[in-house]
N, C-alpha and C positions, 0 to 999 in steps of 0.2 A: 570284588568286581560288581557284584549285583547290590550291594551298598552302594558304591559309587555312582551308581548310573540312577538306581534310584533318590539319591540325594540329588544328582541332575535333574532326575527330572521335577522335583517337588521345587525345588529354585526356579522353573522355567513355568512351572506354573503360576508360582508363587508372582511372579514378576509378568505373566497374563494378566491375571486375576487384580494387582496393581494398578496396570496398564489401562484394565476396564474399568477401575472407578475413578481413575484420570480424565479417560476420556468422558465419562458421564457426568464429572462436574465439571469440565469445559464445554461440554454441550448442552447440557441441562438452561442456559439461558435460548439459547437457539433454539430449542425444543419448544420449551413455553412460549416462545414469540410465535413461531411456526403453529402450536395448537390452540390457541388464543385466537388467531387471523379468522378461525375457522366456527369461532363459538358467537353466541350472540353477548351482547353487553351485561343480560342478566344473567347467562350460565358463567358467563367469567368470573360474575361474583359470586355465586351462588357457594353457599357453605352447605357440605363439605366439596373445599373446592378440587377439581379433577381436573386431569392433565390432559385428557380426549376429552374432546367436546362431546355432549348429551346427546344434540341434535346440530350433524356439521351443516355449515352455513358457508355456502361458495360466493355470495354474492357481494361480500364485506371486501373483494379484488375492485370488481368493478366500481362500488360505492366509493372503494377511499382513492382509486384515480379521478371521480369524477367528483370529491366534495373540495381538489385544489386543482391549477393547473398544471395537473401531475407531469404530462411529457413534456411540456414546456422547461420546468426546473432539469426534468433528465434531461434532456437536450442542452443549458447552459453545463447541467455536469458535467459532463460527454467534454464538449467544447472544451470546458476546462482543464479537465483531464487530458487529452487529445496532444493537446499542444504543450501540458507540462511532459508529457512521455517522452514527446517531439525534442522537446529542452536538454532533457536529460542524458537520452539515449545521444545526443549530438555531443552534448559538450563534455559530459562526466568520461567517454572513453578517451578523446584526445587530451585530458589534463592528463587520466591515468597514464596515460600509456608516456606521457613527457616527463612522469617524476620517476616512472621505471624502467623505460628503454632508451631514455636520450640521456647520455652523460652528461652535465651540465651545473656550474657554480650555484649554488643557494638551493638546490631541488629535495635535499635533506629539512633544511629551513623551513623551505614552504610545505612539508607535507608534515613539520612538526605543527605550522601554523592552521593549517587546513582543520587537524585533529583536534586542537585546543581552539577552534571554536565552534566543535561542539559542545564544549562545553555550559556556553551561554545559552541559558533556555530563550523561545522564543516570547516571554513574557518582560525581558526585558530589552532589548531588542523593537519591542510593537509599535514604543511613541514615539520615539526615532522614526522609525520608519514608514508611519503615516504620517506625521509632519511633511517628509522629504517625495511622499506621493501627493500630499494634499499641495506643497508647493509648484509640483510638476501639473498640480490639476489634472491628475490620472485615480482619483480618488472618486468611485462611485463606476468604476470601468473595469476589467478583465484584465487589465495590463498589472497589476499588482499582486493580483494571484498567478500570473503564468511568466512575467519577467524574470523571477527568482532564480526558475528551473534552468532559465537558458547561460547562468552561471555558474550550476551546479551545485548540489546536494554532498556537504562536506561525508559523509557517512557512505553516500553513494561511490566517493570519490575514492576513497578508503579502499570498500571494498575492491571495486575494480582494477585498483594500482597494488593491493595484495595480490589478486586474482592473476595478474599478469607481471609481479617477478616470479611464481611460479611456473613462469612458460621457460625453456632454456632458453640463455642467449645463444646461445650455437645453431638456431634457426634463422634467428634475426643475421647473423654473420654471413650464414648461407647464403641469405636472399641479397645481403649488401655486395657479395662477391660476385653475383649472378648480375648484378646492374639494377637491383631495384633503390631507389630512391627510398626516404624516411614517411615519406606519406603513402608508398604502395606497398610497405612494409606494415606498418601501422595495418591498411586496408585489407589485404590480403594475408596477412597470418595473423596479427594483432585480432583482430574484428571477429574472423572464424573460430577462433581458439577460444574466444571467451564470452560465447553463446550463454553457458550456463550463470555467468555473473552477469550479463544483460538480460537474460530473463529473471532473473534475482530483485535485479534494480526496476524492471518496467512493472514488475507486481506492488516492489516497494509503493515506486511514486504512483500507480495507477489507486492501491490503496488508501494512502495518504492523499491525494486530490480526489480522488470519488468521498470521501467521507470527510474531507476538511469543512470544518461548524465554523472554526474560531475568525479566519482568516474574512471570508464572505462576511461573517455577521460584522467586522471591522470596514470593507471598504463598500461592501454592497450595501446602497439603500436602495433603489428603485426593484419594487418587486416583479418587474416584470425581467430582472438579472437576474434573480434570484436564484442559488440551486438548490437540489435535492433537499442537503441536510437541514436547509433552513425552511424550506418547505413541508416538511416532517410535522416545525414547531406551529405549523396552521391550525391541527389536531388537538393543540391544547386551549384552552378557554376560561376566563376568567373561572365559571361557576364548574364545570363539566371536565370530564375528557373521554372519547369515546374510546376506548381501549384497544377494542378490536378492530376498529379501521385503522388503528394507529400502525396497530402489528401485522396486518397486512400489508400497509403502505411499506412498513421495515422491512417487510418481506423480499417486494421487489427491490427495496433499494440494496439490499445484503446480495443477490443474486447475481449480478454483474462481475463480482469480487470471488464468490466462490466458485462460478463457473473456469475465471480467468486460473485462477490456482488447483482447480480439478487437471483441465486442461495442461497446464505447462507445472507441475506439482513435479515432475523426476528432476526437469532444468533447474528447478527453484532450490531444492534439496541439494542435488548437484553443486548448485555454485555456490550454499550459505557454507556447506559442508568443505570445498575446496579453497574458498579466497581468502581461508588465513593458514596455508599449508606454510607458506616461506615469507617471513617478515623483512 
């Protein structure tokens, strides 16, 4: 017995002790951007180099908002974000909830078809799709990074239409025998139920458009649309690069993201863990 338990417990440690050097090479980039923000340009370099700075330096916040027009770019972020959430959280739950609670011909089809194109990266996909924005003359506008969302996110859609055949139908039955309709159905049990796969998807896409490079740097040219992540690349310079305003400026931009997931971190967990219970 005292074998056994001590074999438990050295497995439980063993699998701590794992755990901590997990999380210390998945943080160890974070770290260094975080003590970097705080060093001057020459302690950053300085051999041998250290992980706390020599003499911290608070003022490299202020400097690297004000060597671009930092709240401006946050401000088109925001925007942009804002209204992909908008997009998503509207359209992604009413597909879901049409391929899982409404009986209906072809709705095996369409969610095979929904699934099989994720498979096409969006690298091919890109000249298509500026073409068919540069034709509409929405190219150089906000309408090509936030139209996308308001069709829905195949992955997003996935998830939520897993999330919700795990609801029973013997609810939905209920409330049809009660007199509710398919849209107060939908609104009132569908919607409440699956809180934890909408806070899932609103971190998704809130991460995904706060940090999209690829997209902006395609239809944005006027720098006064400009956001964040493109705004970041002001920092770099033909001959230079200042490091530490760089990593300060990462700073705040990273901050948005992990507050959101501090915050709603049980919901998130909750619904990655739940919305593939029943296929």
């Amino acid at each position: 017995m005292n074998i056994y338990k001590t074999k438990k417990e050295v497995s439980k440690l063993m699998f701590y002790i794992l755990f901590a050097c997990l999380a210390i090479v998945f943080l160890s980039p974070f770290i260094v951007m975080l003590t970097t923000s705080f060093k001057t340009l020459d302690d950053a370099f300085t051999v041998p180099v250290k992980i706390l700075p020599r003499d911290w330096i608070f003022t490299n916040y202020g400097d690297a908002v004000e060597r671009i027009p930092y709240w401006r770019y946050m401000g088109n972020t925001a925007y942009i974000t804002l209204f992909s959430l908008i997009g998503e959280l509207i359209v992604v739950p009413l597909v879901a909830y049409s391929l899982a609670k409404i009986k209906w011909k072809g709705a095996a089809i369409i969610s095979g078809l929904i699934m099989a194109t994720m498979m096409i990266p969006y690298t091919v996909t890109m000249i298509p799709l500026y073409r068919t924005w540069h034709a509409l003359g929405l190219t150089g506008s906000y309408v090509p990074l936030i139209a996308p969302h308001f069709a829905g996110h195949a992955f997003y859609i996935i998830i939520m239409r897993q999330f919700m055949k795990g609801i029973p139908n013997s609810l939905f039955e209920a409330a049809k025998i009660d007199g509710a309709n398919e849209f107060q159905r939908f609104m009132y049990l569908g919607i409440p139920m699956c809180k934890p796969a909408l806070t899932t998807i609103a971190i998704y896409t809130f991460n995904a458009a706060w940090s999209d490079y690829l997209a902006p740097l395609i239809y944005i040219s006027n720098k006064d649309r400009m956001t964040l992540s493109l705004g970041l690349q002001q920092f770099l310079n033909e001959y230079t690069v200042d490091w530490t305003l760089l990593m300060a400026a990462a700073v705040i931009f990273v901050l948005p993201v992990l507050v959101l997931f501090f915050i709603f971190q049980r919901n998130f967990v909750e619904g990655v863990a739940t919305s593939g219970l029943k296929a």
